[in-house]
Structure formats: structure tokens, C-alpha cells
Residue, then its C-alpha position, 0 to 999 in steps of 0.5 A: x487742740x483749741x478744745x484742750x486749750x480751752x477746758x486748760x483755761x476754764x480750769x485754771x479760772x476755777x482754781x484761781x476763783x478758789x484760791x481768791x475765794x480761800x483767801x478772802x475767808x481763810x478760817x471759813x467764818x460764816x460771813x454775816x450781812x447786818x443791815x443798819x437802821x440809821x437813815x440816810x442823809x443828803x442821798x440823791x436817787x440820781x446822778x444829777x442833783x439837784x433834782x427840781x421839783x416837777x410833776x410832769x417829766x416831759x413838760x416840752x419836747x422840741x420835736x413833738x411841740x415845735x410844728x414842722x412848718x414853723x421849722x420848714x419856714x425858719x429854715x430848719x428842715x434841710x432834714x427832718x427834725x431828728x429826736x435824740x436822747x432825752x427831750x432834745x430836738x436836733x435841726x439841720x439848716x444846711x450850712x449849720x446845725x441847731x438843738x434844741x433842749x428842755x431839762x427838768x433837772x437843772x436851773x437856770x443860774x446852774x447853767x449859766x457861765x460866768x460870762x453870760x449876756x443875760x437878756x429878755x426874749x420875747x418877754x422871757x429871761x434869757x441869756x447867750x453865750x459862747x460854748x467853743x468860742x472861735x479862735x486860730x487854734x479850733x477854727x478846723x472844729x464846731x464853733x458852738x454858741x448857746x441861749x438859755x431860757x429860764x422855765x417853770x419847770x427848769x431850763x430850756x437851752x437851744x444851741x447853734x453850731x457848725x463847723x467853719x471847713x463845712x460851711x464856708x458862708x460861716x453864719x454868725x453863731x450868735x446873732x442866727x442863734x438870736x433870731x432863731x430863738x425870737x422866731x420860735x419862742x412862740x411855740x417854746x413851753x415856760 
């Protein structure tokens, strides 16, 4: 019975591609593909525009620059540093989580909210802000606050989150945030 049910079905998707391919060209023209000459403009080859300009597309990889007894020494290593997607780095403190981020396709000034405390580490442009600022109504989330360093090649970003109902101490997002970035800055690419 489930062999007749379905052949019935296979070929009722037959007639209806038919039907479907019958109405779309009901005189039976010849269909004609014509290609135009005429350029292009403002056409990116990528979803993420603008591209900046960069001859290396991996200019630093957190995981792999970073030297694991630095991180073992800040703290950081409650597990192995855990590459993910892209050129990010993800470190587990315990009681809260960090990343760690380089993007070659974006600026600095894109990535920066209006609300931004722009400032100088270790020599290097940086700015802090809120990602989900804490509040009543999201205190059951992450709270998530980040700092982005301006870079030759475009942007390095390193966020600092956790969630309150995990980590009862609660570190405070921004300043841990601030000195894990003076602790590391060192081995950060510019």
C-alpha cells in the first residue's frame, strides 16, 4: 500500500511540474537568455560591505597568538581556549565567559555605538560599551559588555559576558572587561 501511495504521489508531482512548466510558456516560444554588456555598479561580491582593503585575511587569530600560559596565568583557562567561527577565540573563566575577535571587514567608527567611552589602552584607540546592559527585566540572561580596539587591518573586539543566575559573585562586566584587555594587549595584533 505505501508503494502505491507513492508512485500516486511521484506522479501527481509530474503533472503539476508540467501544468506549471505549460503555463509559464503556454505558446511553446523558444525562451531566449540575452546577456547585457553594461557594467555593474556599487556591486559588492559579499554580504559584508564595506570590505576593507587587507592583504592578509588572517592578520590575528586569538587562539593561535595568544600563548596559552598568558591565558592560563589571567585566568582564563577554566577550559581550553575554544576556536570558533571566523577569527574568534572563546575563554572560560569559571564564573564568566570572554571573546575574543579580529574583523578585516569592518571599521572601527562602524562598530562603535552611540554610547561609546572612547579611551586609550596600552597606547592603542579603544572604546567600552554595553552590549546588554543589566537591568530587572533581563537580569535571568547574559549581561554582555564589550571593548573595541582600532586596528590597521580593521577591528579587534573582545567581550566580556555572563550570566547573573550562573555566577552569583556577578564580576563587574566592565572593569574585568578593562583589565583583561590591559592584560593582553600586549600579544594583540595592531
Amino acid at each position: 500500500m505505501a508503494a502505491k501511495l507513492r508512485l500516486l504521489s511521484a506522479l501527481c508531482a509530474l503533472v503539476a511540474a508540467v501544468i506549471v512548466v505549460w503555463q509559464a510558456n503556454p505558446a511553446g516560444a523558444p525562451v531566449q537568455v540575452r546577456a547585457a554588456d553594461l557594467p555593474l555598479t556599487n556591486v559588492s561580491t559579499t554580504i559584508k560591505w564595506p570590505v576593507i582593503e587587507t592583504t592578509d585575511p588572517s592578520p590575528f587569530d586569538p587562539c593561535r597568538d595568544i600563548p596559552l600560559d598568558v591565558v592560563q596565568r589571567i585566568g582564563l583557562a577554566f577550559t581550553p581556549p575554544t576556536p570558533e567561527d571566523g577569527l574568534r577565540c572563546h575563554y572560560d573563566a569559571g564564573n564568566y565567559q570572554m571573546a575574543i575577535e579580529a574583523f578585516v571587514w569592518r571599521t572601527y567608527e562602524q562598530s562603535l555605538p552611540a554610547d561609546a567611552v572612547e579611551l586609550n589602552i596600552g597606547g592603542h584607540r579603544a572604546a567600552q560599551f554595553w552590549i546588554m546592559k543589566p537591568t530587572d527585566w533581563n537580569d535571568r540572561w547574559w549581561i554582555t559588555c564589550m571593548i573595541a580596539f582600532k586596528t590597521s587591518y580593521g577591528v579587534l573586539q573582545q567581550s566580556l559576558f555572563y550570566s547573573p543566575i550562573d555566577s552569583p559573585d556577578r564580576p563587574d562586566c566592565l572593569q574585568t572587561n578593562l583589565q583583561r584587555a590591559n592584560e593582553l594587549v600586549p600579544y594583540y595584533k595592531f
